[in-house]
MIBA-961781 format. One line per 5 residues: number of its first residue (from 1); their letters; for each residue y, x, z of N, C-alpha, C. Coordinates in steps of 0.2 Angstrom, whole numbers. Each point is the difference from the previous one (the first is absolute). Layout:
residues N
NUM = a = Y,X,Z,Y,X,Z,Y,X,Z ~ ...
This chain:
residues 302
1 = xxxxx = 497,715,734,-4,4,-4,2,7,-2 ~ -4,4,1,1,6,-2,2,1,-7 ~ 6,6,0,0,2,-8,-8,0,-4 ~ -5,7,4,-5,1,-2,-5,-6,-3 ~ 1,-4,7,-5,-5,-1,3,-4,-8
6 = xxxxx = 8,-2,0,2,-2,-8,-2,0,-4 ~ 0,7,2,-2,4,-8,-8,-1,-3 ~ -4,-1,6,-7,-2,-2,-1,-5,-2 ~ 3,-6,2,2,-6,0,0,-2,-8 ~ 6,3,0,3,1,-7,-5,2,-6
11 = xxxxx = -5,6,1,-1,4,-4,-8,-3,-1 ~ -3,-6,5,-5,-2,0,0,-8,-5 ~ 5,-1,-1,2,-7,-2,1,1,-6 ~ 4,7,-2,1,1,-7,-8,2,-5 ~ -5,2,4,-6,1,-2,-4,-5,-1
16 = xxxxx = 1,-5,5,0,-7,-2,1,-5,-6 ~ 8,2,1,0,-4,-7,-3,3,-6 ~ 2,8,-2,-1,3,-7,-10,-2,0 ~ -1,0,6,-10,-4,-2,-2,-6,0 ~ 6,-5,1,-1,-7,0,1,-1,-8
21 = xxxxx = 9,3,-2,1,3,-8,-6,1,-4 ~ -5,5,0,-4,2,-3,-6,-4,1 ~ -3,-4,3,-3,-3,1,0,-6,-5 ~ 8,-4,2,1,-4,-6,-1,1,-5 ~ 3,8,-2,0,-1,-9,-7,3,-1
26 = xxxxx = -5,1,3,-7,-2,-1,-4,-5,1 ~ 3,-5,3,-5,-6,-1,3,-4,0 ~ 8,-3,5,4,-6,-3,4,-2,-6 ~ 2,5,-2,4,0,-7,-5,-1,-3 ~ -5,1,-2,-5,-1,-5,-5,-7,1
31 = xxxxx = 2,-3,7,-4,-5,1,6,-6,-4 ~ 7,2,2,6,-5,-2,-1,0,-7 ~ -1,5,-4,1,-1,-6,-7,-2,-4 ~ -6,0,4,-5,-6,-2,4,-5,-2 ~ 1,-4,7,3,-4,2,5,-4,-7
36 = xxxxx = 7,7,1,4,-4,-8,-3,0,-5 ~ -4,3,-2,-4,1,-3,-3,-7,-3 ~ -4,-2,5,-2,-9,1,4,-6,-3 ~ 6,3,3,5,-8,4,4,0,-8 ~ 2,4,2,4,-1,-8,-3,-3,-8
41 = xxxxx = -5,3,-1,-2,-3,-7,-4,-8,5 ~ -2,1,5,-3,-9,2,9,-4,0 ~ 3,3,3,7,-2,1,2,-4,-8 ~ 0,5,-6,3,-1,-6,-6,-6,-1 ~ -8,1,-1,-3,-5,-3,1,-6,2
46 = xxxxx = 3,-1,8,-2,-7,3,7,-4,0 ~ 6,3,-3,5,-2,0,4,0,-7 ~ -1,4,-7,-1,0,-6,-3,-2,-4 ~ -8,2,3,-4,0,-9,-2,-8,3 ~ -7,2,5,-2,-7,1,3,-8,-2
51 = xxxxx = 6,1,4,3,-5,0,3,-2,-6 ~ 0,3,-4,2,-3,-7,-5,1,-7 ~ -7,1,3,-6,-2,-3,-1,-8,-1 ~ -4,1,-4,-2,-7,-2,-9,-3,-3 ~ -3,0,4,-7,-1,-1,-3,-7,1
56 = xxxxx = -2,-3,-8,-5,-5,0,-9,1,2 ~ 2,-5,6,-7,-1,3,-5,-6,-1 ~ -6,1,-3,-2,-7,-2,-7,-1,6 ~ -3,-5,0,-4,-1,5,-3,-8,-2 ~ -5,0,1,-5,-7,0,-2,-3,4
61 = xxxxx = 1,-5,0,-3,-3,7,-4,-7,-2 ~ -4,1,4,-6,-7,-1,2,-5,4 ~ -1,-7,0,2,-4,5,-7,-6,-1 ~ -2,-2,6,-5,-4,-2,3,-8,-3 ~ -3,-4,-3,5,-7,-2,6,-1,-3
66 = xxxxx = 0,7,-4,8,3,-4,0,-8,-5 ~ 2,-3,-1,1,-5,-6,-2,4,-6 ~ -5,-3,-3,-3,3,-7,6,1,-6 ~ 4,-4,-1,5,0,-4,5,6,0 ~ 0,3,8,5,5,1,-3,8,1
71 = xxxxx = -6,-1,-7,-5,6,4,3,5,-5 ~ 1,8,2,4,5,0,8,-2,-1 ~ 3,-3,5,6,-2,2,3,8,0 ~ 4,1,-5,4,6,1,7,-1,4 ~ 1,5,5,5,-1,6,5,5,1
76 = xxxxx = 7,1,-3,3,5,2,5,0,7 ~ -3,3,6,5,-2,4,5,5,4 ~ 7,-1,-1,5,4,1,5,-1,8 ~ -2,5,2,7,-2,7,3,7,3 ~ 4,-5,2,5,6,6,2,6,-9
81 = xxxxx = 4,-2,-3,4,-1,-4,5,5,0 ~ 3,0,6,8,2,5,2,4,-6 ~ 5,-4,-5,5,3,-5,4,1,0 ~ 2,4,3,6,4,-1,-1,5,7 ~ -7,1,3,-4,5,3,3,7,-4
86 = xxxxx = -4,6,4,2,7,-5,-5,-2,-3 ~ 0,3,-6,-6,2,-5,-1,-8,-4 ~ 3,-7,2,-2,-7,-1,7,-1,-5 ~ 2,1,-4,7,-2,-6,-3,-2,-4 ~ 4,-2,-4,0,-8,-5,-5,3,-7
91 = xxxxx = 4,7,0,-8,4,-5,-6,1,3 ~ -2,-2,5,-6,2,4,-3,-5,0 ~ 2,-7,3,-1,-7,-1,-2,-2,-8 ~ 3,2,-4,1,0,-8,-6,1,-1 ~ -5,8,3,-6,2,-2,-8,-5,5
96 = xxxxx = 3,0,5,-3,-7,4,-3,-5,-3 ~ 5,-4,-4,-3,-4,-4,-2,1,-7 ~ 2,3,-3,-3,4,-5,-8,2,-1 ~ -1,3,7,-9,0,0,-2,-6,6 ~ 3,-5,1,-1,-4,3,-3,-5,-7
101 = xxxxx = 2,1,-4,0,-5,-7,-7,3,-3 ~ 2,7,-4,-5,3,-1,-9,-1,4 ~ 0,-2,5,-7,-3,1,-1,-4,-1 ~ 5,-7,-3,-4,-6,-3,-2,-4,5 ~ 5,-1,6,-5,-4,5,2,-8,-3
106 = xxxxx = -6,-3,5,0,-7,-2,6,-5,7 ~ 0,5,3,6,-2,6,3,4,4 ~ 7,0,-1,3,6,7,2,-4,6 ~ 0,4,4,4,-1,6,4,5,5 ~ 8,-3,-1,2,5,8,0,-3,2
111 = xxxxx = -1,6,5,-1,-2,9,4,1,4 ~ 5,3,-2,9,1,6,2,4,2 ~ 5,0,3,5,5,1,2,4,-6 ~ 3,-3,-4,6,2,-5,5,2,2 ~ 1,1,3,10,5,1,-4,5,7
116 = xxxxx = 6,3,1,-1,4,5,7,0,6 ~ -1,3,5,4,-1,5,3,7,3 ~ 3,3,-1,1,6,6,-6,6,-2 ~ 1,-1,-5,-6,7,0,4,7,-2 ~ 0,5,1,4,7,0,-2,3,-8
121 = xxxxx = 5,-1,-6,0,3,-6,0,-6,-3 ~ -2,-7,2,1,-3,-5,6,-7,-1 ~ -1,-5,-5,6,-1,-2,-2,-7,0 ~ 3,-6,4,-3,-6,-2,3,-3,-5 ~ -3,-4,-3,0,-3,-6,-1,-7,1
126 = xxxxx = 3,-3,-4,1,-8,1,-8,-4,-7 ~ -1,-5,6,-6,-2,-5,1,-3,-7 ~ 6,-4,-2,3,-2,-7,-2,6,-2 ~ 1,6,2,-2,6,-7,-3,3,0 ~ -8,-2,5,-4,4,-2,-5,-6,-2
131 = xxxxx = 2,-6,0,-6,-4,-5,3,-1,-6 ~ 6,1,-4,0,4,-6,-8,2,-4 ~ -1,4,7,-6,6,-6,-7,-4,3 ~ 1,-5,7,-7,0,2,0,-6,-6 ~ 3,-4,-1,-1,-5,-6,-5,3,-7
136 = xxxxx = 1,4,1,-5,3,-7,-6,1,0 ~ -4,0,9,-7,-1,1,-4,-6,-4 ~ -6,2,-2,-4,-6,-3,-5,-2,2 ~ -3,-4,-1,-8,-3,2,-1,-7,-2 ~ -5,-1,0,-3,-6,-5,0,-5,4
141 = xxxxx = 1,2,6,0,-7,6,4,0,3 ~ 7,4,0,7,2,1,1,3,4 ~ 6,1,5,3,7,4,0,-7,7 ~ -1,5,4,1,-5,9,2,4,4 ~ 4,0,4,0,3,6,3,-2,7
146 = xxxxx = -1,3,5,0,-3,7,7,5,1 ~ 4,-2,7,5,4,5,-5,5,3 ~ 5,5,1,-4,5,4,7,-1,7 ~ -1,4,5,4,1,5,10,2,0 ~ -2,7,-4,7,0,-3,3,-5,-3
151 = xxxxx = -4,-3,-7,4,-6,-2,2,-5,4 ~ -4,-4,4,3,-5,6,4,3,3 ~ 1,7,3,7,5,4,7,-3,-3 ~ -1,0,-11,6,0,-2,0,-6,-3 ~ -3,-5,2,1,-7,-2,-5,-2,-6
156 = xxxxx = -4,-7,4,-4,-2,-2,1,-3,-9 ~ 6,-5,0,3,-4,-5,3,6,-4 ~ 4,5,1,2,6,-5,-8,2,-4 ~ -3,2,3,-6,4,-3,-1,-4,-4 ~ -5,-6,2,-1,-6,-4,3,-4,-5
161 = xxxxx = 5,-1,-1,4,-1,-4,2,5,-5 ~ -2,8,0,2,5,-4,-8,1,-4 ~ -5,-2,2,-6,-1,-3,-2,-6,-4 ~ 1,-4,3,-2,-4,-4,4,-4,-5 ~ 7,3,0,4,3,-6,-1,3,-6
166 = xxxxx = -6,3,1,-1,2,-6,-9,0,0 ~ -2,-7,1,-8,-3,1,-4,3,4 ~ 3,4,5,-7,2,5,0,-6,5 ~ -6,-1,1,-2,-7,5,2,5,6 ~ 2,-1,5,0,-1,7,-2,-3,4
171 = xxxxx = -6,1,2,-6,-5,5,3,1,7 ~ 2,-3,4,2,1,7,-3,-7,4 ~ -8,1,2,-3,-4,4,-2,-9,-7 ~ -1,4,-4,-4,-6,-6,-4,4,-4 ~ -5,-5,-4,-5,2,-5,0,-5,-7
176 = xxxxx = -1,5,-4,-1,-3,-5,-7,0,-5 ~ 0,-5,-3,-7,0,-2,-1,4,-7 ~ -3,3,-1,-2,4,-5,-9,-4,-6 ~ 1,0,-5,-7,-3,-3,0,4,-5 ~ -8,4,-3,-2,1,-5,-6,1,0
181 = xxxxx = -3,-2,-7,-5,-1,-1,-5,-5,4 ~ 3,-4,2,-4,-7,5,1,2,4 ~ 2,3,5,0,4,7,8,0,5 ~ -1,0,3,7,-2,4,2,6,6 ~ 6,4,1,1,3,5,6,1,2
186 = xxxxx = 0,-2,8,5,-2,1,3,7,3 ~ 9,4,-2,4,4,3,4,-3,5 ~ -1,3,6,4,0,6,3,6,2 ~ 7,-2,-1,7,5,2,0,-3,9 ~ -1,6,1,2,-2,8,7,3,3
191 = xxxxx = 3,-3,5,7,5,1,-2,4,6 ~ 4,5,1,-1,6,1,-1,-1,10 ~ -6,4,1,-2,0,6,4,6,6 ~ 0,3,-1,7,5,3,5,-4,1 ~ 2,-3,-4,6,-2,2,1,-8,4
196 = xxxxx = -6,-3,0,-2,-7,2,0,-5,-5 ~ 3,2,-5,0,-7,-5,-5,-2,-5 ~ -9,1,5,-4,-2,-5,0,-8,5 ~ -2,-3,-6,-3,-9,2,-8,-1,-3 ~ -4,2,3,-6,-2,-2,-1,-7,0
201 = xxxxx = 2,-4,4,-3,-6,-3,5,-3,-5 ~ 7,1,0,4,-1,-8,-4,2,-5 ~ -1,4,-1,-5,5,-4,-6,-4,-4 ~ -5,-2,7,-7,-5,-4,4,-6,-1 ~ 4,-3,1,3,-7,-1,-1,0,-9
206 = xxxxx = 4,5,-2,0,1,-6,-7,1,-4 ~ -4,1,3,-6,2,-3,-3,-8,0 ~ -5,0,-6,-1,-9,0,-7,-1,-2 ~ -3,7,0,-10,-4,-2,-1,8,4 ~ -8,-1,0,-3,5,3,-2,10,-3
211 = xxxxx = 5,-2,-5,-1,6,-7,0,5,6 ~ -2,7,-1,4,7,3,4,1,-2 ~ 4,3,7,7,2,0,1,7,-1 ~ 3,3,-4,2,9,-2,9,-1,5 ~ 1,5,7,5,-3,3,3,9,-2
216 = xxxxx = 8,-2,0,4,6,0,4,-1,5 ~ 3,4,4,3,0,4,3,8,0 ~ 5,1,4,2,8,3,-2,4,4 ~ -1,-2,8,-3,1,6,-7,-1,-1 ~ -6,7,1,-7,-2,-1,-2,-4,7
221 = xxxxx = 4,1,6,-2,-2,9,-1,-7,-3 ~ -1,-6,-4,1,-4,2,-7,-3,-4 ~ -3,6,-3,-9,-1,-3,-4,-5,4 ~ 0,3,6,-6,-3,4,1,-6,2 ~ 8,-5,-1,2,-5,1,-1,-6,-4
226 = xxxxx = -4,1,-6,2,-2,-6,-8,-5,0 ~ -2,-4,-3,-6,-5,0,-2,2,-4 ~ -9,-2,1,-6,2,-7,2,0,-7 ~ 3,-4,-3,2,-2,-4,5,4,-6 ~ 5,3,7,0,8,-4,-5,6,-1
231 = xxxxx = -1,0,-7,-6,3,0,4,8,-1 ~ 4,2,-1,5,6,-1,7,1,1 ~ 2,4,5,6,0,1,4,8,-3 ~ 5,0,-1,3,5,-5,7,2,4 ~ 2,4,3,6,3,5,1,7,-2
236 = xxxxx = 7,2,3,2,6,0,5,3,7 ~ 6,2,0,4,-1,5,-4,7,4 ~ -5,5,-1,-4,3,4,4,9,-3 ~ 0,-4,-6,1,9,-2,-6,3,-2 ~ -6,-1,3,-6,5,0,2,5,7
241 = xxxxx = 4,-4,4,4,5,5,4,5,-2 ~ 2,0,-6,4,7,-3,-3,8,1 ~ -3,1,4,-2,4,1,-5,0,2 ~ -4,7,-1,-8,0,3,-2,3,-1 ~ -1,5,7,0,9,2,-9,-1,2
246 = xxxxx = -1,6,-3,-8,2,-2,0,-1,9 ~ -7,-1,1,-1,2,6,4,-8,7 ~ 7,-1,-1,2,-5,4,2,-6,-2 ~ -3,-1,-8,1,-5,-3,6,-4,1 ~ 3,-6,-2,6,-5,1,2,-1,8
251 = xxxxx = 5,3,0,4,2,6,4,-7,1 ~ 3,-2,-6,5,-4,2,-3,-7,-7 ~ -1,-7,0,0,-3,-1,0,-8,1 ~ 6,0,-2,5,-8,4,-7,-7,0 ~ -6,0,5,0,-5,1,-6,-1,6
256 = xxxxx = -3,-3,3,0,-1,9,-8,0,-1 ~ -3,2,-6,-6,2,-2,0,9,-2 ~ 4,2,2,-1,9,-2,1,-1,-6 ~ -6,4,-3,-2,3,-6,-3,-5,-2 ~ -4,-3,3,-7,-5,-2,2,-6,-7
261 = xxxxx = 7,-1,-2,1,-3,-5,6,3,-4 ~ 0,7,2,6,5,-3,-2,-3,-9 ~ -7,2,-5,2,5,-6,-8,-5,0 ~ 0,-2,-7,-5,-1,-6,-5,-7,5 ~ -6,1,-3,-4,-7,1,-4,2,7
266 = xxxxx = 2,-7,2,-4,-1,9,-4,-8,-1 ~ -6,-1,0,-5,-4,3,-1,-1,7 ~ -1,-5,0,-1,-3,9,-3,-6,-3 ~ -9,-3,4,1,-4,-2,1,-3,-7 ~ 2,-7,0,-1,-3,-5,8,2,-5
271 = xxxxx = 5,2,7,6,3,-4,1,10,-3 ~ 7,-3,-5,-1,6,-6,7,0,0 ~ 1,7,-1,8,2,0,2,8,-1 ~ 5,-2,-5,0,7,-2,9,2,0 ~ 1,5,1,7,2,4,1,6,-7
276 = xxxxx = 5,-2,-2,2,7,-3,7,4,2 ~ -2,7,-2,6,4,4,6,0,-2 ~ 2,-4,-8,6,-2,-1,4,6,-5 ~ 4,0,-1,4,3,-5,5,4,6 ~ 5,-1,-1,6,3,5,-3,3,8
281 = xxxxx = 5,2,4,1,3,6,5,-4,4 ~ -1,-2,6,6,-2,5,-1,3,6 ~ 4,1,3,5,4,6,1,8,-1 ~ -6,3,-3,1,7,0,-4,1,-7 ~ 5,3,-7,-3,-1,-6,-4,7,-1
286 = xxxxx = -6,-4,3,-5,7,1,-8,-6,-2 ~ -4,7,-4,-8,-3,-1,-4,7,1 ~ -6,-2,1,-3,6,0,-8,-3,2 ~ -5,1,-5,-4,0,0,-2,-8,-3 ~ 7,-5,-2,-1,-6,0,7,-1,-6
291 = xxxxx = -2,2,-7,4,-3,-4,1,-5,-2 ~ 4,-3,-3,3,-5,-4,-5,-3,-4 ~ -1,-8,1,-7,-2,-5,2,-6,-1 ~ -2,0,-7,-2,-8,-3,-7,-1,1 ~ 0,-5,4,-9,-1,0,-2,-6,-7
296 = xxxxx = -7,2,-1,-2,-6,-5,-5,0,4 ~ -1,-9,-1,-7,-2,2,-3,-4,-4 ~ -6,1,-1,-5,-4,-6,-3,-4,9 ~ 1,-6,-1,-3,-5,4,-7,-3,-4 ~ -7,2,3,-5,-4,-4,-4,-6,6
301 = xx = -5,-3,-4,-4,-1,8,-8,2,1 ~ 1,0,4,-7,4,4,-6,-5,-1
C-alpha cells in the first residue's frame, strides 16, 4: 500500500471513529444510563427492601359441606421459613410470630422448609433454636406442621424431634381429628411430594369416619392426587415464584405444573388449594413483586 493511499486509510477511520464517538454520546450513553437508571433502585428493591417486608394477607374462602361447627375457621398459614436466610434472623422470626398471634387464629400451620441450604449471604441455623421463638405461636386448636424439602435434605428425626420439643405436632403422612361444636374435621399432614415421601394411603389409614379433611402438606403437585374427601389442600414450597416481572410473569417456579399452582387459591372441580408465597427466599435471596406473607384464611361454607 501506498504511503498516500495510508494516509487516506488512516485519515478516513479516524473520522469514523470521532462520529461513531459522537453518535454514542447522543444516543447510547443516554440510552445506558436509562438503563442504570432502572437496574439499580429495581436491583436495591428486589434484594433489600422487598425481601425483608412483611405483609398479612387475609382471604375467604367458602367451601361446600364445610362442617357447621367449624364455620369461620380462622387459618394462619406460614412456610418456607428458611431462617437463617438474608433478611430471615431470630429478630425477624420474633416479628413473624408476633403478628402471627395478633390475628387470633383458631389454627396455625407450617408448611416447611425451615432451614436453608447454600443460599449466598446467609447463615444456617439449627432447628433447636429457631423453635425457641416458634414455641410461642398460639391458637385455639394448636400449632401443626408438615416437612418441607430442605427439611428432609437435613434429616427427617432431627427437624422433628426439634418441634415437637417444644409442642409443635409434626404430621408426616397422619391426621388428627379435630371437634367443635358437634362437628368433626379431620387434619392431614402429608409428607412432602418433591421429595417422595408422601404416603397417601398411610395418610387415609389414619382417617376413620367420613368428616372433611383440611390437608397440609409442602409440595402443592400433589393437589390433584388427593381424594374428594379432601375438601382443601393448603401448600407452599412455590415462593409465588419469587419473582414476577410485569409483562413475563413467573419465570421460575419449582414445580412440573408452571405457574398454575405457584401463589394463593386454585379451584378445579370439586378440589381447593391454596399455595402461599411463604416468608423467606432460597437459592437466590431476591423478591420482587412477591413479598413475604402471612396468609390468613377465614374458611366458611358455601
Amino acid at each position: 500500500m501506498s504511503t498516500s493511499r495510508f494516509r487516506r486509510v488512516r485519515a478516513w477511520s479516524r473520522w469514523l471513529d470521532t462520529r461513531v464517538w459522537r453518535m454514542g454520546r447522543r444516543y447510547y450513553l443516554p440510552a445506558i444510563s436509562i438503563i442504570l437508571l432502572l437496574v439499580v433502585p429495581l436491583t436495591l428493591w428486589s434484594v433489600w427492601i422487598e425481601p425483608d417486608k412483611l405483609t398479612v394477607k387475609t382471604i375467604t374462602i367458602a367451601i361446600p359441606n364445610w362442617p357447621a361447627g367449624f364455620a369461620s375457621l380462622k387459618v394462619v398459614a406460614l412456610s418456607d421459613l428458611h431462617v437463617g436466610a438474608p433478611h430471615i434472623t431470630l429478630d425477624k422470626l420474633r416479628e413473624v410470630v408476633q403478628q402471627a398471634n395478633e390475628q387470633q387464629p383458631d389454627l396455625i400451620v407450617l408448611l416447611g422448609d425451615y432451614v436453608i441450604q447454600g443460599i449466598p449471604g446467609g447463615q444456617f441455623t439449627d432447628p433447636d433454636t429457631f423453635v425457641e421463638i416458634l414455641k410461642d405461636l398460639k391458637a385455639s386448636h394448636g400449632v401443626y406442621a408438615v416437612l418441607g424439602n430442605h427439611d428432609w435434605w437435613l434429616g427427617e428425626v432431627q427437624v422433628t424431634r426439634a418441634f415437637e420439643r417444644v409442642g409443635i405436632r409434626m404430621l408426616t403422612n397422619e391426621a388428627v381429628r379435630m371437634e367443635r361444636n358437634g362437628s368433626t374435621l379431620w387434619l392431614a399432614g402429608l409428607g412432602d411430594f418433591f421429595t417422595r415421601h408422601d404416603d397417601l394411603e398411610k395418610t387415609m389409614r389414619s382417617v376413620t369416619s367420613p368428616d372433611p379433611i383440611l390437608a397440609i402438606t409442602h409440595t402443592p403437585d400433589i393437589f390433584l392426587k388427593l381424594p374428594p374427601q379432601v375438601v382443601l389442600t393448603l401448600a407452599g414450597h412455590t415462593h409465588g415464584g419469587q419473582v414476577n416481572l410485569p409483562l413475563l410473569g413467573r419465570r421460575v417456579v419449582p414445580s412440573d405444573y408452571g405457574d398454575k399452582y405457584a401463589i394463593g387459591f386454585v379451584e378445579e372441580g370439586e378440589r381447593r388449594l391454596f399455595v402461599t408465597p411463604g416468608i423467606g427466599t432460597s437459592i437466590l435471596p431476591v423478591r420482587f413483586r412477591v413479598p413475604p406473607e402471612i396468609s390468613v384464611l377465614t374458611i366458611t361454607s358455601k
